[in-house]
C-alpha positions as CSV (number, residue, x, y, z in Angstrom):
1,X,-9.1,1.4,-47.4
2,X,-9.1,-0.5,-43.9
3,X,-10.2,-4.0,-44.4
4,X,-12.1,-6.7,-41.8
5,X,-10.9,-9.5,-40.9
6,X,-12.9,-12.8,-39.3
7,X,-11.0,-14.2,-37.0
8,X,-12.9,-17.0,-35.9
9,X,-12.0,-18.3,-39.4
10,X,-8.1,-19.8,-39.0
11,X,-7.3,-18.6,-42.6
12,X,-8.6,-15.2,-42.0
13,X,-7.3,-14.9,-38.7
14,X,-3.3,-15.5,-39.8
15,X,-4.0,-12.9,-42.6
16,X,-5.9,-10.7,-40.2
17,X,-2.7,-10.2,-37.4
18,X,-0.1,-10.3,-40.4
19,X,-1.5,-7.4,-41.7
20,X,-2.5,-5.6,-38.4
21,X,1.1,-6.1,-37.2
22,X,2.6,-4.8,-40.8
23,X,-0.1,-1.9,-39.8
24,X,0.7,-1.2,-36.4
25,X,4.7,-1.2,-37.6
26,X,3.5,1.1,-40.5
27,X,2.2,3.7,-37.8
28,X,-1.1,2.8,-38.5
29,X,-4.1,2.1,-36.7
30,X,-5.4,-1.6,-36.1
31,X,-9.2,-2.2,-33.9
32,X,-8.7,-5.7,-32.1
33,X,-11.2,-7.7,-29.7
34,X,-9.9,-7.7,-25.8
35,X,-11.6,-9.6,-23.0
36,X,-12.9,-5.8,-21.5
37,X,-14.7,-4.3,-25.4
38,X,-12.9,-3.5,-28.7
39,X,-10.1,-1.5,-28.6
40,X,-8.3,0.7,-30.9
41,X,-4.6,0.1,-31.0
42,X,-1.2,1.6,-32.3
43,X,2.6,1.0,-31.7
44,X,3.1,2.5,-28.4
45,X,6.4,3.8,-29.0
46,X,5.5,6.0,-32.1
47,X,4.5,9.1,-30.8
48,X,2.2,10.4,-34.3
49,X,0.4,6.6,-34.3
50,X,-0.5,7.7,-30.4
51,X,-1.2,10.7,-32.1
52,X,-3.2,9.6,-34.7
53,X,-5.4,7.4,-32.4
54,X,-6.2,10.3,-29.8
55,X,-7.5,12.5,-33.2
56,X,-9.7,9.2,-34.3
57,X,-11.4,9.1,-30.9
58,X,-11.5,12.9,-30.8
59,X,-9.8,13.0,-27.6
60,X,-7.1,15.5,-25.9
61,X,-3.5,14.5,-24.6
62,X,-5.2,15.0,-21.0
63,X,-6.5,11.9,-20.9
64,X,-3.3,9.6,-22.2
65,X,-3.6,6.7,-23.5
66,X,-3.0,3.1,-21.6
67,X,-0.8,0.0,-22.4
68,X,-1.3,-3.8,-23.5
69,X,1.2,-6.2,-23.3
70,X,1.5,-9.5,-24.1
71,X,3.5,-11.2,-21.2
72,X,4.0,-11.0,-17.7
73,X,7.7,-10.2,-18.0
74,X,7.1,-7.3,-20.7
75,X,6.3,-4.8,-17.8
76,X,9.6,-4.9,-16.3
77,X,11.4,-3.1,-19.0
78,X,8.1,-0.3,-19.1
79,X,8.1,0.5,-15.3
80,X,11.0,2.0,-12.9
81,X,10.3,-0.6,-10.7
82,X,8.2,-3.6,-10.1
83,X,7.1,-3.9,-6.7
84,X,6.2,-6.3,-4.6
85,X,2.4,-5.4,-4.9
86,X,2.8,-4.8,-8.4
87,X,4.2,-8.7,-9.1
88,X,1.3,-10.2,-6.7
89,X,-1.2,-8.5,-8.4
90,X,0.2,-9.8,-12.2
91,X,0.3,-13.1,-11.1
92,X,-3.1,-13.3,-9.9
93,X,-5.1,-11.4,-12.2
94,X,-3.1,-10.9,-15.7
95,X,-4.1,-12.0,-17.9
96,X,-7.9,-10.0,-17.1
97,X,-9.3,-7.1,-16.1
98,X,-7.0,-5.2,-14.6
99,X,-5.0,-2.0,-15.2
100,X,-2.2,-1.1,-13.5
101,X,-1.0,2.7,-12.6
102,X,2.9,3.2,-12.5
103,X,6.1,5.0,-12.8
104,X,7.6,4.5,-16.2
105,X,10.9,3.9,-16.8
106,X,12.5,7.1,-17.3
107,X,14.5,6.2,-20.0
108,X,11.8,5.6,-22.6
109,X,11.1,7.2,-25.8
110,X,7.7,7.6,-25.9
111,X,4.8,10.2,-25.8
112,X,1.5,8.7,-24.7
113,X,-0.4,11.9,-23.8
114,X,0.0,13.7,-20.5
115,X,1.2,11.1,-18.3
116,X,3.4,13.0,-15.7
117,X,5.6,10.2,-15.9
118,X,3.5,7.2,-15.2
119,X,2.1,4.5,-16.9
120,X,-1.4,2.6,-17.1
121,X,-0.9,-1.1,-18.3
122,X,-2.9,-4.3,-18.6
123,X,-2.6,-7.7,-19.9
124,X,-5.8,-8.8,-21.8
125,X,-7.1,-12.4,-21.7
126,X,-7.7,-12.9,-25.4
127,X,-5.9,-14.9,-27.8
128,X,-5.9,-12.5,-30.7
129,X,-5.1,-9.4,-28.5
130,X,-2.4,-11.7,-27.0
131,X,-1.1,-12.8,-30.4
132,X,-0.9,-9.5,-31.9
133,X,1.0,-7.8,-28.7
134,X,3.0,-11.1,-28.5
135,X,4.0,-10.2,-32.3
136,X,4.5,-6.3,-32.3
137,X,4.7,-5.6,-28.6
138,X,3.7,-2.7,-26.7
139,X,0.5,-1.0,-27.4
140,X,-1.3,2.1,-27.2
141,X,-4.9,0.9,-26.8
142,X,-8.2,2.7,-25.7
143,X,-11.4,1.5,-26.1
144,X,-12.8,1.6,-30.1
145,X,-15.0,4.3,-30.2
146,X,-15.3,8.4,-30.4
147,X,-15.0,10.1,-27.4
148,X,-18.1,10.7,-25.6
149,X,-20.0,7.7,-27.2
150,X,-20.8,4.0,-25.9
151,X,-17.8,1.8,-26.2
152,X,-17.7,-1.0,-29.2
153,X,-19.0,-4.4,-27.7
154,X,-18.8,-5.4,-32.0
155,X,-16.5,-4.7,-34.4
156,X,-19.2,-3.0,-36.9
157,X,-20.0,-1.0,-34.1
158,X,-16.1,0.1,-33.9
159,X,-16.2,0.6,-37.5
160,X,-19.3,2.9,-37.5
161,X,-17.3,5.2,-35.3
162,X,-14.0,5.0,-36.6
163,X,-14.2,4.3,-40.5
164,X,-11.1,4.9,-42.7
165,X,-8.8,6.1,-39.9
166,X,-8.3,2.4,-38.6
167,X,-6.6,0.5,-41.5
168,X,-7.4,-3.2,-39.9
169,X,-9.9,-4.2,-38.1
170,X,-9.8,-7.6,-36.2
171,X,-13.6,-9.0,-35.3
172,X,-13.2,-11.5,-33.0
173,X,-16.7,-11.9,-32.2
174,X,-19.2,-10.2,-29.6
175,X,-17.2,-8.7,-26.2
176,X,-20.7,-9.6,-24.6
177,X,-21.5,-7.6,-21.7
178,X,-18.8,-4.5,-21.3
179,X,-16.9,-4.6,-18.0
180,X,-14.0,-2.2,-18.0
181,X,-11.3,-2.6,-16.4
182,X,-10.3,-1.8,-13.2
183,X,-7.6,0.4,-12.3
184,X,-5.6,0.1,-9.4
185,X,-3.1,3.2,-8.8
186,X,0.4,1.6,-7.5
187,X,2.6,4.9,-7.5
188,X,2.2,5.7,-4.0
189,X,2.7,3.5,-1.0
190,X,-1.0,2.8,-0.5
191,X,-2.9,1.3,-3.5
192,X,-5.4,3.4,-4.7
193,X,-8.5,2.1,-7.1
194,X,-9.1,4.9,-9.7
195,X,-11.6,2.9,-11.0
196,X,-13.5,-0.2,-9.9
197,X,-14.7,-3.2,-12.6
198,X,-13.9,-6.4,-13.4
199,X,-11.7,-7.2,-9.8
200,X,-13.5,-6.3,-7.2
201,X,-12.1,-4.4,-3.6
202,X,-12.3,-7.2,-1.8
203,X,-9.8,-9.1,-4.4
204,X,-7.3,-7.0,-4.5
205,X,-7.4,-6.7,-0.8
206,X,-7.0,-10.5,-0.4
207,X,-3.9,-10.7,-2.6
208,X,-2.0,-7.8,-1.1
209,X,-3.4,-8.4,2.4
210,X,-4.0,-4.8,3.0
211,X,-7.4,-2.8,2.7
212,X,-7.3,-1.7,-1.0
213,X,-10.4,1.6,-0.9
214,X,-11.2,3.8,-3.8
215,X,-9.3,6.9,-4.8
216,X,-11.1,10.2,-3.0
């Protein structure tokens, strides 16, 4: 039976990440609070907890799932390489709102949907999110709700979609107004923005000194 956890309370906030990390190193599933909305999380590098989150939001390997981490110097052992435009944007806008698209390693053992050998990864700018990845590492996190409906700004709003299949859920409060993310595409030479949100265009262009447009 999943449990809820307050974690604006300091009691039930130690008990709530011990037992989401004993969750998420179980192969279960855990919902925690993220600057963006509420997302619902699993060890990255288990392939049937990835598998198990897809099947609670009803969604298909084609759309694979991203990755949070909890430092700056986590992505280095992820990716193939971290470029030059890759490090500038980290240090100016991780923690936040945005995503980055690149090759993974090619050693790694994991399965994160259809990926064709990429990965999308973010750094969230919130302490629990931050203090669960800091204590379990790598997850697989996509936003807390069932594919095809509004994403969880509340963690009863989470639950109402995803019940018994989440074993933990961490409410950290209201997300407030939903921004995604947004997704900047850094396997090609030219940075591509899959999807604009919470940095804008003319950011990114600033910090890499180069126009940064939208994917066609």
């Amino acid at each position: 039976m999943s449990t809820v956890y307050d974690c604006n309370r300091p009691d039930d906030r130690e008990a709530g990440l011990a037992a989401a990390a004993n969750t998420v190193r179980a192969g279960g599933l855990v919902v925690l609070p993220t600057d963006t909305v509420y997302g619902i999380g699993a060890d990255a590098f288990d392939s049937d907890a990835v598998g198990s989150l897809l099947s609670a939001k009803g969604r298909g390997r084609d759309m694979p799932v991203p990755v949070l981490v909890g430092s700056w110097s986590t992505i280095d052992g992820l990716v193939q390489s971290v470029s030059r435009q890759a490090r500038s944007l980290v240090e100016a806008f991780w923690p936040g709102g945005l995503s980055l698209v690149l090759p993974q390693a090619p050693s790694l053992a994991w399965d994160l949907g259809e990926t064709r050998g990429t990965v999308n990864l973010r750094m969230p700018l919130h302490p629990v999110a931050l203090d669960l990845l800091r204590e379990v590492g790598p997850m697989a996190v996509s936003s807390a709700n069932r594919t095809g409906h509004p994403p969880a700004s509340a963690v009863e709003q989470a639950r109402e979609q995803l019940g018994e299949s989440v074993g933990v859920y961490l409410d950290g409060g209201p997300a407030g107004e939903p921004v995604a993310s947004t997704i900047v595409d850094l396997t090609q030479p030219q940075p591509r923005v899959l999807r604009e949100g919470a940095v804008t265009l003319a950011e990114l262009s600033e910090v890499l000194g180069v126009e940064v447009e939208p994917a066609a």
